[in-house]
N, C-alpha and C positions, 0 to 999 in steps of 0.2 A: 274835784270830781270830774268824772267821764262822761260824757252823753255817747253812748252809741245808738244809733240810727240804720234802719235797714230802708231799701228803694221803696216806694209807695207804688202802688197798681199789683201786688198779686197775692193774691188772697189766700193760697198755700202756705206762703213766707209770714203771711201776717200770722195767720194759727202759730206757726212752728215760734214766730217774737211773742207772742200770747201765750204762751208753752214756755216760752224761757222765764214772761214775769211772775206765771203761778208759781214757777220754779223757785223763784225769786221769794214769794212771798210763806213759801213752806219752808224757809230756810232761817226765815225771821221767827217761824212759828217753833223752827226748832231748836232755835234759839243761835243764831246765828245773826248777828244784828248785823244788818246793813243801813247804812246811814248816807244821805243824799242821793238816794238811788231813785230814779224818775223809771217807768217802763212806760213809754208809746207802741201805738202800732206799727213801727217802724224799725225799730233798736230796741237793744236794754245795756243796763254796766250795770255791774256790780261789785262788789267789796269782796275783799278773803276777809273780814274777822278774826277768823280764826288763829290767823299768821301774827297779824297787828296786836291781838289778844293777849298770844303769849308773849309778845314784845313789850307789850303796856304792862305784863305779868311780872315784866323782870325789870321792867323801872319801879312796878311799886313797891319791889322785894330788897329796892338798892339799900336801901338806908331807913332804920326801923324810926317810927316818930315823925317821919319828914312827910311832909304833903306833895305829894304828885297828881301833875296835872296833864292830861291827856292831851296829846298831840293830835293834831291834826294828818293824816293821814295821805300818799299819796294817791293817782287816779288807776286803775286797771281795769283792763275788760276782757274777755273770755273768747271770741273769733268771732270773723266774718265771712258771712256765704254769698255767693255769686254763681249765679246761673251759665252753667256755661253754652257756648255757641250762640250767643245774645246777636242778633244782627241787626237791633233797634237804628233810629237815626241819631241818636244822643247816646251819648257816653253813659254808662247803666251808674247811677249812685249806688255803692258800698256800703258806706257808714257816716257818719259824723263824730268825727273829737272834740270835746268841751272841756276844760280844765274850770275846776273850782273859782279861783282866781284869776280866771275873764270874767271882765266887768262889762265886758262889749264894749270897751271905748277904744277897741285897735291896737292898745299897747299888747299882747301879747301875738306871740306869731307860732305859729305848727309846722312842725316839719313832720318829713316822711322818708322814711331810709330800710333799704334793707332789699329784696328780692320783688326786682321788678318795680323799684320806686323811682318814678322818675318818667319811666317810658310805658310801665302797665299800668300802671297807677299812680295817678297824680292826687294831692291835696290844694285843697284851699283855705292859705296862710291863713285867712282872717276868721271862716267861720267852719274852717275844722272836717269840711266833707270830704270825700274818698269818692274818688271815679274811676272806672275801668275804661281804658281809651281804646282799649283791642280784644278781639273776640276771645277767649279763652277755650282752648281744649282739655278735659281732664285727662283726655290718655296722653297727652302730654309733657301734663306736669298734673296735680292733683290737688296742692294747696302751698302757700307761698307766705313765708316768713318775716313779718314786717316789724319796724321798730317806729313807734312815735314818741315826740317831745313837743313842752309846750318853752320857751324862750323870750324872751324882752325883746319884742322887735327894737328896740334903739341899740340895746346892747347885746345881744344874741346870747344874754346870760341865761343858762337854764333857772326856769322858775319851778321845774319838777321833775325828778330822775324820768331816767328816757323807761320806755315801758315794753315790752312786745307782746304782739297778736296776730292770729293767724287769718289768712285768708282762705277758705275750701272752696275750691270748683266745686261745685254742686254737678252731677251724672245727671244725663238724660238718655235715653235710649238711642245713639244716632252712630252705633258701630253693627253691621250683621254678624250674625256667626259666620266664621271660615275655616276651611279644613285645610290644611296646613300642608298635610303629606299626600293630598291627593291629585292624579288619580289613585286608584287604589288596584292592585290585582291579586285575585284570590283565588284558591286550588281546593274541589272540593272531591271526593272519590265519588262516581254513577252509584247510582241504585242504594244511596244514604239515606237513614231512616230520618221523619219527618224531625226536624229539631237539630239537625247536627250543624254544631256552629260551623258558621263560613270564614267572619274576619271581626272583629270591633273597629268601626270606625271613629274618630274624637272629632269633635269642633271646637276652637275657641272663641270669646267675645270679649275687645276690649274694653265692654261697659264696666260698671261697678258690682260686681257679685253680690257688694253687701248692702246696694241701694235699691231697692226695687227689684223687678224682675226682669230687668233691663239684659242680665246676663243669664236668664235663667231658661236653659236650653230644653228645646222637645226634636228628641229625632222622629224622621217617619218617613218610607220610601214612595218617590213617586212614580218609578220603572222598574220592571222587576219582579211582579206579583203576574201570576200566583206562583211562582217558583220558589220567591224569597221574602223573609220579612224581617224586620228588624225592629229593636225592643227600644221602646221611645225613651228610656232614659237613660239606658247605658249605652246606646249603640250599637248595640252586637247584631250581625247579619244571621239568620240561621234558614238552611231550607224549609219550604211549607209544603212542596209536594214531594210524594213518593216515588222509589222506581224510576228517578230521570235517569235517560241512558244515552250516553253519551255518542254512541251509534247513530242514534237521532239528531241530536241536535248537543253541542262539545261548549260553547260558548254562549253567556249570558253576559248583557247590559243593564247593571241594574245602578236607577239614582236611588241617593238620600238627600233628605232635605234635613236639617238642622232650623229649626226657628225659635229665637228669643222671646220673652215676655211670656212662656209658659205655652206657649203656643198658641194664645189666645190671641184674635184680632186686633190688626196693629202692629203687630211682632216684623221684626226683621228676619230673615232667614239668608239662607244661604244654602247648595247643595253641591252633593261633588259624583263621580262618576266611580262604578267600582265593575271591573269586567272579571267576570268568575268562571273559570274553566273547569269542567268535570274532567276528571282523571281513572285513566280507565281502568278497569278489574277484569278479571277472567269469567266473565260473566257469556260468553258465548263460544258455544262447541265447534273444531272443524265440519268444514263440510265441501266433500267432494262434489264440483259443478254437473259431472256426470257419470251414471252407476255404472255404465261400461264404455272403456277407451280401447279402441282398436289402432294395432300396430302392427308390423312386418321388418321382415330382417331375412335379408339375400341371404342361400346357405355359405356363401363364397367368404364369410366376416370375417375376421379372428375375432378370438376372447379378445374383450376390453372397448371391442366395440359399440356404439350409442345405439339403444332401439329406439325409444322413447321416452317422455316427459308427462308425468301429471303433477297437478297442487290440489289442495284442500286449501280453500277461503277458509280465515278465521276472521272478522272484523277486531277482533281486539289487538293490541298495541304491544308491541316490547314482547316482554319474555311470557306474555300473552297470549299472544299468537304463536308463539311457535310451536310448529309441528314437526314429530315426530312418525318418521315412516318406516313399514316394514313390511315386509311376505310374508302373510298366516296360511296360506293354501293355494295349491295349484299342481297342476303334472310338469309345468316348467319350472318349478322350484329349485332344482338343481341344473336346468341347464342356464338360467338366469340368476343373476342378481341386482341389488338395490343398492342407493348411494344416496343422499341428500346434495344438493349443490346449495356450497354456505353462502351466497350471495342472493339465489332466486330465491331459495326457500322450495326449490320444486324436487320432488322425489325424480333421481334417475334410473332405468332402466337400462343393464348393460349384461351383454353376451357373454356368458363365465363360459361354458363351452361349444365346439363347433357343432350346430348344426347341419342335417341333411334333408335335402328338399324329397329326396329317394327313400328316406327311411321314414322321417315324422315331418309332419307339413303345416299345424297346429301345434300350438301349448296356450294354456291358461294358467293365469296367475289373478290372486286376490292379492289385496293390499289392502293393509290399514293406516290411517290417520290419527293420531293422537297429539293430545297438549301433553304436555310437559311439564307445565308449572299451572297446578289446580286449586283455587282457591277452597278452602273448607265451609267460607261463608255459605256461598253459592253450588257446594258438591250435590244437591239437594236437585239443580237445575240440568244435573247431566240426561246421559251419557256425555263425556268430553272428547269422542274419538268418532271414526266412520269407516267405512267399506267403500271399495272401489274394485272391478273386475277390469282386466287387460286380457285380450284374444291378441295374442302375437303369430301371426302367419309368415311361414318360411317361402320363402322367392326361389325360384332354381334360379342355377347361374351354371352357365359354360366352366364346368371344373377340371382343370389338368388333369390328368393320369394321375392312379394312384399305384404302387408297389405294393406287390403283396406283402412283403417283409419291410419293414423300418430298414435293414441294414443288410448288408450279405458278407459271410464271410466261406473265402475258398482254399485249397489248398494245392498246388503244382509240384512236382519235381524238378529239382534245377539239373539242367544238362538237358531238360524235357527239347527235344525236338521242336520247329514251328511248326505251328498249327494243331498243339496240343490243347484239347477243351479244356475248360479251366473252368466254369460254372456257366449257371444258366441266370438272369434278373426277368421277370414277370411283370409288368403292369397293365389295367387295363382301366378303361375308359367309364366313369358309375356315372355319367351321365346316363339322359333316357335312349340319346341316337347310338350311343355305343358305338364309336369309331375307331378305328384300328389304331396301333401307336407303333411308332417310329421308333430306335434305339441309336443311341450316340454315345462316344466314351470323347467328355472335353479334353481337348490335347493338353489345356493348362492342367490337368490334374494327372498327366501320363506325358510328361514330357518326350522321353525317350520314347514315347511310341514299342513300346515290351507288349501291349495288349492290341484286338481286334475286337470287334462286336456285331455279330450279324444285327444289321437294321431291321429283322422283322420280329425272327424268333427271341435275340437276347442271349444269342449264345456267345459267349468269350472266350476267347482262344489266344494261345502267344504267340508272337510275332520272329520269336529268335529264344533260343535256349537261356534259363536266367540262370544268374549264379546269386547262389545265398549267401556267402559269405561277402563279396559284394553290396548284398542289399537283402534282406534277411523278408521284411513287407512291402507290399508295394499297395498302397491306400489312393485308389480311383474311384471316378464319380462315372454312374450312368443316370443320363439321361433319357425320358421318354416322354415323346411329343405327340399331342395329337394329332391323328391327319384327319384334311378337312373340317374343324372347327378352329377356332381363334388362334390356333396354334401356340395355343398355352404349353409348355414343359413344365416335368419336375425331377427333382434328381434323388437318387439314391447311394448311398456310403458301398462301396465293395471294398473289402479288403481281402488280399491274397496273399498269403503266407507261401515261403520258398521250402519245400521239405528239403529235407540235408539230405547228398548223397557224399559215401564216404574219398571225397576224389583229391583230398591234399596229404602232400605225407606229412608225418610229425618230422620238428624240428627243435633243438635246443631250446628253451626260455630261455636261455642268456647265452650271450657271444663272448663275456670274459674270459681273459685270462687265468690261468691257476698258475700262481708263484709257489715255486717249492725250494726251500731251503738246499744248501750245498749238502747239509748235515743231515739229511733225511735218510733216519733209518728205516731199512726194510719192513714191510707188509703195513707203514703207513695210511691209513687213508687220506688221501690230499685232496680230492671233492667232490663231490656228491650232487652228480648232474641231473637235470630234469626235462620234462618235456610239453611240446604244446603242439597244438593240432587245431588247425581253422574248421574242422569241420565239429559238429556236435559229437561227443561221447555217448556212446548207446553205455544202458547196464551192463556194470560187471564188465568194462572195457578197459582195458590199460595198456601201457605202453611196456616192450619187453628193448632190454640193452644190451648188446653182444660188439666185441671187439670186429674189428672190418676183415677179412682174410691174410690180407696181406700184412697185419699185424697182431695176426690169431695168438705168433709162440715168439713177440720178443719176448727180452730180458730186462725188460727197465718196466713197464705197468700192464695190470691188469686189471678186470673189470668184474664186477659182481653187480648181477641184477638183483635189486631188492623185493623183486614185484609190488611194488608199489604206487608203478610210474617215477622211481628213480634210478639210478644205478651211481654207486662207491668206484672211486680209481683209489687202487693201489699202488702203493713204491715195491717193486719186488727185489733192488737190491740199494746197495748204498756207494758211496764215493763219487756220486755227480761234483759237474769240476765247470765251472762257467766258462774254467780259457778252453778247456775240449769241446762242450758243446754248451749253448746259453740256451737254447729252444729247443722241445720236443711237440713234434706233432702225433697226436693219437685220434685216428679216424674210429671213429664210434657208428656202429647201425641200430638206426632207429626202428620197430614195427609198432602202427597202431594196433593190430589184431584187430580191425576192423572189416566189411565186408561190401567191395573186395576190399583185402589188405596192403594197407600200403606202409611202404618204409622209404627209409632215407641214411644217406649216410652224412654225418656232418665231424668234422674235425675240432676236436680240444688242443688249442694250443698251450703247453706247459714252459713254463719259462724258469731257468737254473737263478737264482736268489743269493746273495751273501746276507747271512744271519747271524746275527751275536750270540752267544751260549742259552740266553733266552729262547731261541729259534724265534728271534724277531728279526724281520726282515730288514736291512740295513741299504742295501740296492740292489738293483736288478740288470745292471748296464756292463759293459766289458770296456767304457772309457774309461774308469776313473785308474783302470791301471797303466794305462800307459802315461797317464799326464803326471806332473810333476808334482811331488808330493806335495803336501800344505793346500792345493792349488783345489779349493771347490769350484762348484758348478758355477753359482752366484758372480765368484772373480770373474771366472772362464766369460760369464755374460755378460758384464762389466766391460773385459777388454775386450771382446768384439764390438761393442756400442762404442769405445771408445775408437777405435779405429775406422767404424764405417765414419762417424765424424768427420776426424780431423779429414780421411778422404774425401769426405765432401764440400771441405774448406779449403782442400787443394782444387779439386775438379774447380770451386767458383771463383779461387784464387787465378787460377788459369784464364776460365772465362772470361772474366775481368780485364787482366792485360792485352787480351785479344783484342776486347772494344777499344781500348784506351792505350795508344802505342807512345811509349815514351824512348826518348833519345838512352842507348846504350851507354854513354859516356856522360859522366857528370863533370864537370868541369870546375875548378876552385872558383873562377871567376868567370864570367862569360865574356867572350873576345867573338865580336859580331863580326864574319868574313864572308866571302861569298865564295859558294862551291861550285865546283865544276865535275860532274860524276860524267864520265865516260864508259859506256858498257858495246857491245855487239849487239844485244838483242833489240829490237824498236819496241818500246816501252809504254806503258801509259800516261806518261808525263808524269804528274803530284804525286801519284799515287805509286809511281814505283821508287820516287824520291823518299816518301815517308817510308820503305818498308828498310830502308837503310839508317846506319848512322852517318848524319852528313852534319856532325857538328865540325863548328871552323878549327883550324887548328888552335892551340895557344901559343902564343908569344914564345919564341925559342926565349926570348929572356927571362920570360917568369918560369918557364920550365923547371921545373929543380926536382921532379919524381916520377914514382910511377902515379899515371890517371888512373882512379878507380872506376870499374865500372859499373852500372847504372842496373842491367838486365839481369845480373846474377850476384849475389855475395860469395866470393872465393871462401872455402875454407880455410886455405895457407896463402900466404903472400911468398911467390917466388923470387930471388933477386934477380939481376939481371946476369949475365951471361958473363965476365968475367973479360972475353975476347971482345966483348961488342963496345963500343966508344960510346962516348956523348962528346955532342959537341959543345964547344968553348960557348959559354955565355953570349959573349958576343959575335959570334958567327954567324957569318951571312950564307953560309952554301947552305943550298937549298937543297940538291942531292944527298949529302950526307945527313941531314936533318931525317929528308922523306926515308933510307935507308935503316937510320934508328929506327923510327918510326916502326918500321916493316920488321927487323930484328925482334923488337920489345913484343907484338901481336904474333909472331910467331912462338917464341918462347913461354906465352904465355896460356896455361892450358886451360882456363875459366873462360876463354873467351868463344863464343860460340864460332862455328864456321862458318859464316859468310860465304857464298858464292859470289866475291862480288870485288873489286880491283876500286881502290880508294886514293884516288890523285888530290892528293892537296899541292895547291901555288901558294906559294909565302912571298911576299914582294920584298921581306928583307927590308933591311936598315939602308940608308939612301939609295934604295933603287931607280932606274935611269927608266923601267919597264912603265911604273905609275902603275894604276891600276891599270885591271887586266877586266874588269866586269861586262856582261856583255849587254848588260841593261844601261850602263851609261853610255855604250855605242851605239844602242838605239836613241837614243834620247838626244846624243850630238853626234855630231859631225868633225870627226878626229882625222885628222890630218897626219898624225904620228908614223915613226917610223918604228915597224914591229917587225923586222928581217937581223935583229940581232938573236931574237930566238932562236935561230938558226944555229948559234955558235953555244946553246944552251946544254946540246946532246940530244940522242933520239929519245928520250924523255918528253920532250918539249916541241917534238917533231909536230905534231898532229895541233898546237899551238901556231906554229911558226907556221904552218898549212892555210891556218884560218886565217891570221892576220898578218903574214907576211908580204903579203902582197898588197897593194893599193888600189887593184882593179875589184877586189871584194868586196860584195854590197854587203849591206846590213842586213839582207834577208840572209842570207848562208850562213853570217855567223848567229843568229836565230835556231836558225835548224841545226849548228851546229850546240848548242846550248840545250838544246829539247833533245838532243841525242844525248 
């Protein structure tokens, strides 16, 4: 069996242990035996029966006849309570555990397991009490699930199945209500009837709802009133006055207080803060600040200019307030108009048309205010709209000149004489001093200066005779300026039209040609001419066509006027022949019949045509017979292009050799000598050496032809001359060599003619001379004897001159070499 024990000292606990063993003893009454069951003021245990009952039901049902004997039964007990937030100086006693089979002599021992055993709750091995060693909070944890056993302290054998029971924190009121989501903010509409919910507020409390009143909440405001009030058990905010308007006053502070325990003293509370805005309604009409607004507008404006500004106050908000403006009456109704400006909200006043300070010098205008958007709630509270009068006074102002006509239009004759009148322009002065005006025609608009203008009256006149056909309008500007005031202008359009006089003759609309076939038989029409005339055609005016005198009565065409402003050529006879004549000209006279009348003679040129039997025109030209049959135009242009060419490949072929002068003789092999050119004239030294050919001779031994030469290609190769020798391979005369030489360029008719005497020296196969160069006798000092040229011939004379003598310096024969 079980002892359970609850702490001693509190007299609530003891009732509720007192309450467990009536419990206890109606249980017996109902037949529920319990058997070793003790109840103190302190604790109680008790038995299930019931379980044991049908357990003992079914051993005695095991076996029929057999005696069954009742077991002894294990201990259980039903939970224990603890106060919670106990802040005593001793650990609070729980309970006590007793087992049947303690005899109190120490041999049994008690354990404790299970949630919070060990560190929240300890046991005492020997005599079975339950202690709480730390304060316990229910909103923590609520109650805690423990296992007891009782064990052979020698042997730790259990002496009775382990058992569990619960421990409950017991609530006590020590949590306030709190509002969780607050502050709070609420939107209620002005002028709301008394009762219109504002917001529900909640509070929660984490006492025990189902202990006591511990959680049992009373709302109730304590800022706020008389405005607002709130229903103590749900929470709910609702207005308490009528007609708040927000105009007044837009924001309210209102507390709530939430308190536990019912509200009764004692109670915990808690409150929170909820700020409620009234939201506005159309609840108040425009109204203009004042019934008459005075304004003024120079007569000098244009339309579109600002006069003035009013508004109509509405206090209300949003689409609320807005006002709507418009003109219901006034004698400036039409010279003014209205406009809203979507930013201020303010009605504008603006100039539709031009006022005059001389004609009307006052206007009046009403204006109305209206909303827009009107509630129905509150339609009952209007009028929603208002009146406003505007007195707008016209200002003089210093006004330009004004023209009696917007425009002028005139008309002149061209050929008119200068200083022909041409119109008259007016303006004058609607100020009140009325000052005289000045006239000017801008030269930018009368370039050519064709017009004058008297500066007083406005009279215009031209300057030089116009021609229409020229310039048909002439579109100028007058100006007129005030004198003596601001010296404002203004201007005016003149336009003058040029009247037509009849003073050009007509002439041809076309200068073509007429091609008429070879094969044109007589009384042909071949074409039908027309005409045109720079000047305007009056009605019923036309041009008449007559042949010229002087080809009144040929024989080849004639002319029929069609009065229509055309005239027909005819062919009056046939056999036209292009090789007799390829062109006929026919002078034609033209009259406008205009007044005066004027005419003109103009010439039709006709041109003889080859036609195929179609009378389709085949050509018009007198080449293609002489040139060579097969041979068209196209070839014909072909080889002229082909020719101006290649001429221009010769001209640069030319040019060409002219920069770039190459030696006349090409030579098989080059044989480097030195030349000695001998002439009369005194020369330019280099440059009359390059205009020759001064290549060295070749080797009489390699000789064996003719040299080609360089400047021209022959077209035939001549031989040589039959009479004329060559000499022996091995020959040393040097005469006869130079002699062929001279034979071979004569006979030879490719070679250009040179103006020009070619002395070659050959020194020949062992000659005694050595060289002859005049650059290595500058260079040394040659002792030689050169007086055998002497015996050379007068060939060699002018050699023998220079160096035959030993008294000759090196400069002479210099000069002789540059000669």
């Amino acid at each position: 069996m079980a002892m359970l024990r609850k702490m001693q000292g509190f007299g609530m606990l003891r009732a509720f242990l007192v309450l467990l063993g009536v419990s206890a003893l109606c249980n017996v009454a109902l037949g529920t035996r319990k058997e070793n069951a003790s109840v103190d003021h302190r604790g109680h245990r008790h038995r299930h029966p019931a379980h044991l009952s049908l357990h003992r039901h079914r051993q005695m049902m095991g076996k029929e006849g057999q005696v069954l004997h009742r077991s002894k039964r294990g201990w259980v007990w039903n939970q224990f309570f603890v106060i919670e937030e106990y802040t005593g100086p001793e650990p609070v006693l729980v309970g006590r555990l007793h087992s049947d089979v303690d005899s109190g002599d120490g041999n049994i021992k008690y354990i404790l397991s299970g949630e919070g055993a060990g560190t929240i709750f300890v046991i005492d091995d020997k005599t079975g009490n339950i202690h709480a060693t730390k304060t316990l909070d229910r909103e923590e944890q609520a109650q805690y699930t423990l296992t007891a056993q009782a064990v052979a302290r020698d042997t730790n054998k259990p002496l009775e199945p382990p058992s569990e029971f619960i421990v409950k924190v017991q609530d006590i009121n020590d949590n306030p209500p709190e509002f969780l989501h607050g502050p709070y903010y609420a939107r209620v509409p002005e002028m709301s009837n008394v009762g219109t919910s504002v917001m529900q507020v909640t509070a929660t409390d984490a006492d025990d709802p189902t202990y006591g009143n511990s959680a049992r909440l009373v709302y109730s405001i304590l800022q706020g009133q008389p405005y607002f009030s709130v229903e103590p058990q749900t929470g709910i905010i609702r207005t308490a006055l009528p007609n708040m308007d927000r105009e007044a006053r837009q924001e309210y502070d209102v507390v709530i207080q939430a308190k536990d325990m019912g509200g009764h003293m004692g109670g915990l509370s808690g409150t929170t803060e909820v700020k409620i805005t009234l939201t506005d309604v159309n609840d108040n009409p425009p109204k203009f600040p004042q019934s008459v607004y005075p304004m003024s507008i120079s007569e000098d404006k244009v339309p579109g200019e600002e006069v003035g500004r009013l508004k109509a106050k509405d206090p209300d908000l949003g689409d609320n307030g807005l006002v709507n403006y418009r003109l219901i009456d006034g004698d400036g109704i039409n010279m003014f108009e209205l406009s809203t400006d979507s930013e201020t909200r303010e009605a504008v006043i603006k100039l539709k048309k031009p006022v005059d300070f001389e004609t009307k010098r006052t206007y009046t205008l009403k204006v109305e205010g209206s909303n827009l958007h009107i509630d129905p709630q509150f339609l009952a509270w209007g009028p929603y709209k208002d009146e406003a009068t505007i007195k707008i006074s016209v200002e003089d102002a210093d006004e330009p000149p004004v023209f009696v006509a917007p425009s002028y239009t005139f008309e002149v004759e061209e050929n008119a004489p200068e200083g022909t009148l041409v119109g008259r322009v007016h303006a004058k002065d609607t100020d009140v001093a009325n000052n005289p005006v000045r006239y000017m025609i801008p030269r930018y608009t009368d370039v050519e200066q064709f017009f004058s203008i008297n500066s007083e009256d406005g009279m215009i006149t031209t300057t030089r005779p116009l021609d229409r056909e020229a310039q048909a309008w002439h579109n100028i500007s007058v100006s007129a300026t005030e004198i003596g005031g601001h010296h404002q202008d203004t201007k005016v359009r003149v336009n003058i039209k040029v009247k037509d006089v009849n003073d050009n003759a007509p002439e041809f609309a076309t200068n073509n040609e007429v091609l008429m076939c070879e094969t044109v038989v007589a009384g042909k029409v071949i074409e039908t001419v027309s005409a045109v005339d720079k000047d305007e055609m009056a009605h019923r005016q036309h041009f008449t066509f007559s042949l010229a005198p002087e080809v009144a009565h040929n024989h080849n065409f004639s002319l029929k006027d069609n009065r229509d402003s055309t005239a027909s050529i005819f062919v009056l006879r046939k056999g036209f022949s292009r090789l007799t004549q390829d062109v006929y000209y026919l002078p034609i006279e033209i009259n406008d019949n205009g007044f005066p009348a004027m005419s003109s003679t103009n010439t039709l040129t006709i041109r003889v045509c080859s036609c195929d039997s179609k009378d389709i025109i085949l050509s018009c030209n007198v080449e293609p017979y002489v040139l060579p049959a097969g041979l068209s135009t196209g070839a014909l242009i072909a080889i002229l292009a082909c020719i101006v060419i290649l001429l221009a490949i010769v001209v640069l072929f030319v040019a060409l050799r002219r920069q770039k002068k190459e030696p006349l003789i090409v030579f098989e092999e080059e044989d480097i000598r030195e030349n000695i050119i001998t002439y009369d004239d005194e020369g330019g030294g280099e440059e009359d050496t390059e205009a020759f050919d001064i290549a060295t001779l070749q080797n009489p031994d390699g000789a064996n032809g003719f040299l080609p030469r360089k400047d021209i290609k022959p077209e035939l190769q001549y031989p040589l001359r039959p009479g004329i020798g060559r000499p022996a391979a091995n020959s040393v005369d040097v005469d006869d060599f130079i002699k062929t030489r001279i034979a071979e360029a004569d006979s030879d008719p490719t070679a250009p003619p040179y103006d020009s005497i070619q002395i070659y020296g050959y020194e020949g196969r062992g000659s005694l001379a050595g060289s002859l160069s005049s650059l290595e006798s500058v260079t040394t000092e040659s002792d030689l004897d050169y007086d055998y040229l002497q015996s050379w011939g007068p060939r060699f004379k002018k050699l023998a001159d220079l160096y035959g003598t030993k008294d000759c310096s090196i400069n002479d024969a210099d000069d002789g070499e540059d000669s």
